[in-house]
N, C-alpha and C positions, 0 to 999 in steps of 0.2 A: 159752911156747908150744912145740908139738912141730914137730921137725924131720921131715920126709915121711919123708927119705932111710931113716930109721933103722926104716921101717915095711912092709916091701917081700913079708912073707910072705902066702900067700894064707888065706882066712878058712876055718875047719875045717867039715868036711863041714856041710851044710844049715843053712851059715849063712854070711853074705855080708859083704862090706870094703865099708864105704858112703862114701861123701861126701857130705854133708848142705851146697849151697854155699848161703849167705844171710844175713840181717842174725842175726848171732849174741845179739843184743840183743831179742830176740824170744822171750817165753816160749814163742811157737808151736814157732819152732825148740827150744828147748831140749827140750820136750816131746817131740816127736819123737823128737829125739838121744837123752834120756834114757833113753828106753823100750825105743828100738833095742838101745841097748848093755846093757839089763838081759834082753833077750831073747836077746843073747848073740853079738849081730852086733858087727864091728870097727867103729868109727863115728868117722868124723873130722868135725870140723866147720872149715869154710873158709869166713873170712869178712872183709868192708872195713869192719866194723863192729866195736865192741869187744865184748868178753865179759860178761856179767853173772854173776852168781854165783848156784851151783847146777846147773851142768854136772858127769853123772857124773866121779868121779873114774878111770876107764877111758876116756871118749873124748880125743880127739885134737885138742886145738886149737888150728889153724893163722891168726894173726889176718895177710890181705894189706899188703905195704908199705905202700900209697897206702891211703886211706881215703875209704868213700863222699862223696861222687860221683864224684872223680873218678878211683878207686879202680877204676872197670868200667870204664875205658877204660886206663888205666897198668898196670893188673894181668893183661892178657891173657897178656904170656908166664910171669909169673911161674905163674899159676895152671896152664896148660900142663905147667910143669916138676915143680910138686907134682902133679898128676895124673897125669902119666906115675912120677912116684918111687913113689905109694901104688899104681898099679896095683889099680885098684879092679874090683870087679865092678858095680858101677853109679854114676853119681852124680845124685841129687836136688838140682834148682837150685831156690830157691823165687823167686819173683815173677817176673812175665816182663818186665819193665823191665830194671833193674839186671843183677842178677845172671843175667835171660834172653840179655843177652848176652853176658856174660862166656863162660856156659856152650856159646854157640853156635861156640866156640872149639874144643871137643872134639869130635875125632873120634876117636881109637882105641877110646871106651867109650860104652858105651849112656848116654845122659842122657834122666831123666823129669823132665818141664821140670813145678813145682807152680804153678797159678795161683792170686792170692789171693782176689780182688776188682778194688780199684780197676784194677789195670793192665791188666785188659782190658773193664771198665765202662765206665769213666772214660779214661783215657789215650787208645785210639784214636779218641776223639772229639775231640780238641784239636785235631786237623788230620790232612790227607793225610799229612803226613811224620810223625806220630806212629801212626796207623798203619800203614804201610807198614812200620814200625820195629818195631812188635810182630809183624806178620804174617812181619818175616823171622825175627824170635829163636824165635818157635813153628812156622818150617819147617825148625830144623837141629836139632831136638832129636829123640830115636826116639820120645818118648812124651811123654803131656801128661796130668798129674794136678789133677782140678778136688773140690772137697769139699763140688760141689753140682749136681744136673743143670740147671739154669738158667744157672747158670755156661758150666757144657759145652757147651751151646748156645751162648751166643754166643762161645767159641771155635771149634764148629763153624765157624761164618760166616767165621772167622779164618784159617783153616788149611785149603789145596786137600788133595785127596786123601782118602785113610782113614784118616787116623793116629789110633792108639788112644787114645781119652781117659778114663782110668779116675778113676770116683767116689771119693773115699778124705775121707769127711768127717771136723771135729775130732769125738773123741769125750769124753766126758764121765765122769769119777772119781766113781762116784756116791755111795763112801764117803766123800769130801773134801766132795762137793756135797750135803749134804742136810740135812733141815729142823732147827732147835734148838728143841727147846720150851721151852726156860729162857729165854726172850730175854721181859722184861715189856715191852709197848710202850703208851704213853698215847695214842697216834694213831693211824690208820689213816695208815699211809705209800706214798703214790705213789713210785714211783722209777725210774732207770735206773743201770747201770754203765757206759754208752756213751759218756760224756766229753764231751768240749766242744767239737764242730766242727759246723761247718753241715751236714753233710751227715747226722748223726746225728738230725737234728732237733730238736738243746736246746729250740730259740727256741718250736714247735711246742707243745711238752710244757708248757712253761711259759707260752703264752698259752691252752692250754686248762684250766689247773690255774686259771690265773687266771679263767679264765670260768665256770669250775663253785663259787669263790667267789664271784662276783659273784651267783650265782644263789642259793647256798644258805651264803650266809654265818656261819652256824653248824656247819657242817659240822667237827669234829673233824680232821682230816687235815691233812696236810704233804706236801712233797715236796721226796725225795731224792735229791742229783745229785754222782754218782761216775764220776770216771774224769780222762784226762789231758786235756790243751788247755788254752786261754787261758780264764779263767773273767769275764775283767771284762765282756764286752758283754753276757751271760747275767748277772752281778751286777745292772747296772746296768738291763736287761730289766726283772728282779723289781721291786725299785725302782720304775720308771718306773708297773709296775703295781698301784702299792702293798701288795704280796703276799711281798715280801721279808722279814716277820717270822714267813712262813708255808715259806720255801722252806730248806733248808740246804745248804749246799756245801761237798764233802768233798773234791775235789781229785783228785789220783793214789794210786791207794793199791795196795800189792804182791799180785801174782796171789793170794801166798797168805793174804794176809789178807781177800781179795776174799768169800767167803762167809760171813765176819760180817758185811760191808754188804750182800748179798743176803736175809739171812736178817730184816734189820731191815725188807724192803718187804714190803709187803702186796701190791702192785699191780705189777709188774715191766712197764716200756713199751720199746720199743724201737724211734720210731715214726723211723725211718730214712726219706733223703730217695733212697739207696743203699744198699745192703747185700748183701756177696757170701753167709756162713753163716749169719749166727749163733748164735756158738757162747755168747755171755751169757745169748740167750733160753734154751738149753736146759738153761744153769748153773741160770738161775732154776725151769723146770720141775723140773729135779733136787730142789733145793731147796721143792719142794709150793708151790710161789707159781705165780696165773694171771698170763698174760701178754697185754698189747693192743699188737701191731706193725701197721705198715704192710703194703701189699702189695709191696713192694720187690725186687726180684733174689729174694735165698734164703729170704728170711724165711717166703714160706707154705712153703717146705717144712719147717721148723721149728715148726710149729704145727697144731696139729688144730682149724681154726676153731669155736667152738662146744663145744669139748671141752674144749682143754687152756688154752684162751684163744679172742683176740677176730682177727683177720686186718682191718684198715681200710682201703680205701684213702686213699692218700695227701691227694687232694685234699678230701676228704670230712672238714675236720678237724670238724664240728659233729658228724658221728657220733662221729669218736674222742672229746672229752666225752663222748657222752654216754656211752659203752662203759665210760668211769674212774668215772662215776659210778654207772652201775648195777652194777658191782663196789665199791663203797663203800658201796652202802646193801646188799648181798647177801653177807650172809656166808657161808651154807650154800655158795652160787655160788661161790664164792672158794674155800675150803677142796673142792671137789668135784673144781672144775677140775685145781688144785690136786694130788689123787689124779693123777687121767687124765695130769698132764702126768709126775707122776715116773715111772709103767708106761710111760708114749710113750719117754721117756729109757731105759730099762733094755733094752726093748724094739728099741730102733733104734740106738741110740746109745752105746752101751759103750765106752768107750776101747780095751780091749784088742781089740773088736771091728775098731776103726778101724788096730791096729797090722796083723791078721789080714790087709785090704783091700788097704792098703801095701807088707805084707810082697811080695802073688800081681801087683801093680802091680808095682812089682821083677822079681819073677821071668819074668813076663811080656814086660817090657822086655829084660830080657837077653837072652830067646828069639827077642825080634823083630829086635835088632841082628844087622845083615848076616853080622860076622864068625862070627856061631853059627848061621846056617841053614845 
């Protein structure tokens, strides 16, 4: 790991010394990091989390003594003394739990505090003192970066005053994400990459997969379930529904191997029970697959109902069947949508666009910290 001390010169004209502080165990993070530093900015990454591989070989990785959890609270001063050593021109904290409070430590340098999701969905709902707890880490930071205006919103509610919250969503590689036409498939495949927790809605997905066999039990079709989490009470689900010779389960599988399992679904679901971005649905748009989510947090803003895919609400699961299955018997529908959603992506969604949004977020913050007006 790099030692701060040794890093102390300032970043060459119109271009900025970052610190990227968060779980460095995060493709998100490393994407970030990655792209920074190939854009040409100095880019450290400070983290209570270990590193995973495939961080440029030009950034800076400083991994903290103590290690999450208890990491944000033992690491204050240390973090302090590399922040003052790197003398940065900004630093980006990601999550506003964790690492929001580590970050709310800094005062000599503008910090743009990134929120994800759950910690400010989720989290200030657990109690008075779990909110009170976010509300102070998102009043000592200069700026608050959300990568969805739904999001922003209920940080709004979070945060007294005006403090700027700038949109800066994941964007999308849409030469890494897109369709393969060599792939033969014998089914029509439902699927998610959403993984295995209750809030993603496995259990959902898979008692309507099971209902729309129950109804058309000849139906050719499978369904495929990718990502991380516990898989056995979702095994045992299928199972229970006798549908388990019709479901497959793939497990965890690495970021980049991630759109050869996108490319094998027909049906891309996403039917979240929470959801701050998502940035899988619009892998799968990339990739010419429709998609049927929930109406959850970010998710319609990822979606052109009716166009690029289907928008359900939540509690309405007899419509989501039937949404899977009139994209099963409708092929032209599929393939059309299909179009619509890779233009929606290219269109809105662009990675480099999303580094662009970031970059004026930054710069922005810099210009609002006190010591620069």
């Amino acid at each position: 790991m790099c030692n701060a001390k040794f890093w102390l010169h300032k970043a060459r004209p119109n271009k900025m010394k970052i610190i990227l502080l968060g779980d460095a165990s995060s493709i998100h993070i490393q994407r970030w990091a990655n792209s920074l530093c190939v854009n040409g900015d100095i880019v450290f990454v400070v983290s209570a989390h270990n590193f995973i591989n495939g961080y440029h070989s030009k950034i800076k990785k400083i991994k903290l003594s103590y290690s999450a959890p208890i990491g944000y609270i033992l690491s204050v001063y240390q973090l302090t003394k590399i922040v003052n050593g790197i003398n940065p021109d900004v630093v980006n904290s990601h999550y506003a739990t964790g690492y929001g409070f580590l970050s709310s430590f800094i005062r000599r340098f503008p910090v743009i505090l990134s929120v994800w999701g759950s910690d400010v969905y989720l989290f200030p709902t657990k109690s008075l003192l779990h909110k009170l707890f976010i509300k102070f880490n998102l009043s000592k930071c200069t700026s608050i970066a959300s990568t969805i205006k739904d999001m922003a919103g209920v940080v709004r509610k979070l945060v007294k005053g005006n403090k700027e919250i700038y949109i800066t969503p994941f964007g999308i590689d849409v030469n890494f994400f897109q369709k393969k036409d060599d792939l033969i498939k014998e089914k029509i495949t439902v699927g998610t990459t959403k993984g295995f927790d209750y809030t993603y809605g496995t259990d959902i997905l898979i008692q309507a997969f099971a209902d729309i066999l129950i109804k058309y039990p000849n139906l050719n079709i499978k369904l495929l379930l990718t990502g991380s989490g516990d898989m056995k009470q979702y095994v045992n689900l299928a199972k229970s529904l006798r549908i388990d010779g019709r479901v497959e389960f793939k497990g965890h599988v690495a970021h980049r191997n991630i759109v050869h399992y996108i490319n094998e679904i027909d049906i891309y679901v996403a039917f979240s029970r929470s959801e701050s971005f998502g940035v899988s649905v619009l892998e799968a748009s990339s990739c010419e697959i429709p998609v049927i989510t929930s109406d959850s947090g970010g998710l319609p803003e990822v979606v052109q109902n009716g166009e690029t895919g289907y928008i359900v609400n939540l509690l309405d699961t007899a419509n989501f069947a039937d949404r899977i299955y009139e994209l099963i018997t409708d092929r032209e529908k599929r393939a059309s949508m299909g179009r619509k959603g890779r233009r929606f992506v290219t269109e809105n969604y662009l990675w480099n666009d999303s580094i662009l949004k970031m970059k004026k977020a930054y710069s922005d913050t810099i210009k609002d910290f006190p010591s620069n007006k």
